[in-house]
Phi, psi and omega in degrees: 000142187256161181318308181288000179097335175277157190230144177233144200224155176233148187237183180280139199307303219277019179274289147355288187323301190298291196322316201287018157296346199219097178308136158074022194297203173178168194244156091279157192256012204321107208242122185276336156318283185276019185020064162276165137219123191257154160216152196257095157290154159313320172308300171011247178333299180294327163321298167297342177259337180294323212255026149271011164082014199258125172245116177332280215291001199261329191259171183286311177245161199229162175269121214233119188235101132359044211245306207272116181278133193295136153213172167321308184305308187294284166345300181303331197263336188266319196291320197300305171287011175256326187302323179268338162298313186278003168261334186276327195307303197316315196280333175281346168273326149311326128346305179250336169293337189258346174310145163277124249286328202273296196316343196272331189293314158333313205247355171293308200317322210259011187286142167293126172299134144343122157241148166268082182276143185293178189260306170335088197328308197286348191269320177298341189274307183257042161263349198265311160309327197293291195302354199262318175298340182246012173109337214308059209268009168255009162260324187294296199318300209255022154235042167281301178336281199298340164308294199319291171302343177245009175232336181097131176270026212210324189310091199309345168304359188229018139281003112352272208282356146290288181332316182310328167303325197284333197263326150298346176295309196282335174255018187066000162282321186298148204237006189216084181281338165296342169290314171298336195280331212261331176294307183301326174267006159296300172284333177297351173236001119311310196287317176300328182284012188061186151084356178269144141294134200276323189273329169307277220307280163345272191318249182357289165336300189275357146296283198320310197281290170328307195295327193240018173099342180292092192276326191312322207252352165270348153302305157301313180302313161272345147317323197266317173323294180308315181311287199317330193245014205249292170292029186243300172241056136094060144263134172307147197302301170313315178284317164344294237276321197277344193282308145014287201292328185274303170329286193275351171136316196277028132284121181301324208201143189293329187311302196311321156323314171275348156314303190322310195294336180270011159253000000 
C-alpha cells in the first residue's frame, strides 16, 4: 500500500491493451490486510499516461493505481454506460445494414458522432457544457442515456442535455417527446425547490410545452417569464400585473391601466 492510501500493482502493457478494446473496461482489486476492494477504470489508466507525457505504448509493462473503494453505485453507473455505448454502437449498425446500398455512404456522412462520456461526473459535466456551447444539440440528444448515467438523471448538470432536446423539440427534429414532457417536469421541480432564476425556468418550461405543440401552456409560460423577470428586477406586483393584462389582450384601453397605476 503507498503513502497515500492507494495500493499499485503492475500488469503487461498488452494487457492494457487488450481492455481498452472494450469502452468502460475496468481493473479490480482486493487488498487482503484492509479487506478492500478497489477499481481502477481503463480510461484511468490511459488518461494518466497520456497527459503525464509517458510513452506508454514503448514500455512492457504499465502501473494500475488503486483509489477507489469498488461499490454497487459505481458498478451499476459503469454498466449503465457500457449497456448504452452497446445499444447506440447496435442501433447504428442496423442504420447502415438496413440503409439502400446508393443511400449509404449519405446516411454514413450525416450520422451524429460518438461520444465517449466519461465516468467521471465533472469531467462528463463538463463535455456536456463544451457540446452545449458549440450547438452540438443532436450529439447531447443522442449520448442522453450516458450523461443521464455518468451525472445521475436528477443532476443539474442534465438540464443541459434537456434543454438540447427541447431546442430540437423546437426546430422540428426532435423524435422524443416523453423526453420533452420528462424535461418539464425536470424543470418544474427546480422552480419549485427555488434557488433558480424563476424567469429562465419559466421561459425554458414554455419552449418545452411549444416543442411538443401545447401552445395553451406555452403561452402561460410565457405569461409567467414576463411576471418572473419583471420581479427579478424590483418592478411592482401591480405594474406586473397590468402589463400582463396588455399582454395578453384583456385590458380594453389604456385609461383604466393608468388608473390602476396611480392607485
Amino acid at each position: 500500500m503507498n503513502a497515500d492510501g492507494s495500493l499499485s500493482i503492475s500488469v503487461d502493457r498488452s494487457n492494457l491493451n487488450y481492455l481498452l478494446m472494450q469502452p468502460y473496461s475496468f481493473y479490480a482489486c482486493y487488498h487482503l490486510p484492509t479487506d478492500s476492494l478497489r477499481i481502477c477504470l481503463v480510461d484511468s489508466v490511459l488518461r494518466q499516461y497520456e497527459h503525464g507525457g509517458q510513452v506508454w505504448t514503448e514500455q512492457r509493462s504499465v502501473t494500475i493505481s488503486f483509489k477507489e473503494e469498488m461499490t454497487l453505485d459505481r458498478l451499476c453507473q459503469v454498466a449503465e454506460l457500457a449497456q448504452s455505448g452497446a445499444r447506440s454502437l447496435r442501433d447504428r449498425r442496423i442504420v447502415q445494414i438496413s440503409a439502400n446500398p446508393n443511400d449509404l455512404p449519405r446516411t454514413i456522412l450525416e450520422s451524429v458522432p460518438e461520444v465517449h462520456v466519461p465516468t467521471d461526473p465533472r469531467q462528463a459535466a463538463m463535455l456536456l457544457q463544451q457540446l452545449y456551447d458549440t450547438n452540438a444539440d443532436d450529439v447531447i440528444s443522442a449520448s442522453f442515456d450516458r450523461f443521464a448515467a455518468a451525472l445521475g438523471v436528477d443532476h443539474d448538470f442534465m438540464g443541459i442535455a434537456y434543454m438540447s432536446e427541447i431546442n430540437l423539440g423546437m426546430a422540428g427534429r426532435s423524435q422524443l417527446p416523453k423526453r420533452i414532457e420528462d424535461a418539464i417536469a425536470f424543470f418544474q421541480l427546480r422552480l419549485s425547490a427555488g434557488g433558480h432564476m424563476p424567469g429562465s425556468l419559466h421561459y425554458t418550461i414554455g419552449n418545452a410545452y411549444s416543442a411538443i405543440a401545447d401552445d395553451e401552456k406555452a403561452k402561460i409560460g410565457e405569461l409567467l417569464t414576463s411576471t418572473a423577470e419583471l420581479l427579478e428586477v424590483g418592478v411592482p406586483l401591480i405594474e406586473t400585473a397590468l402589463a400582463l393584462e396588455l399582454e395578453a389582450g384583456v385590458c380594453a384601453c389604456a385609461a383604466p391601466a393608468q388608473r390602476g397605476l396611480e392607485a
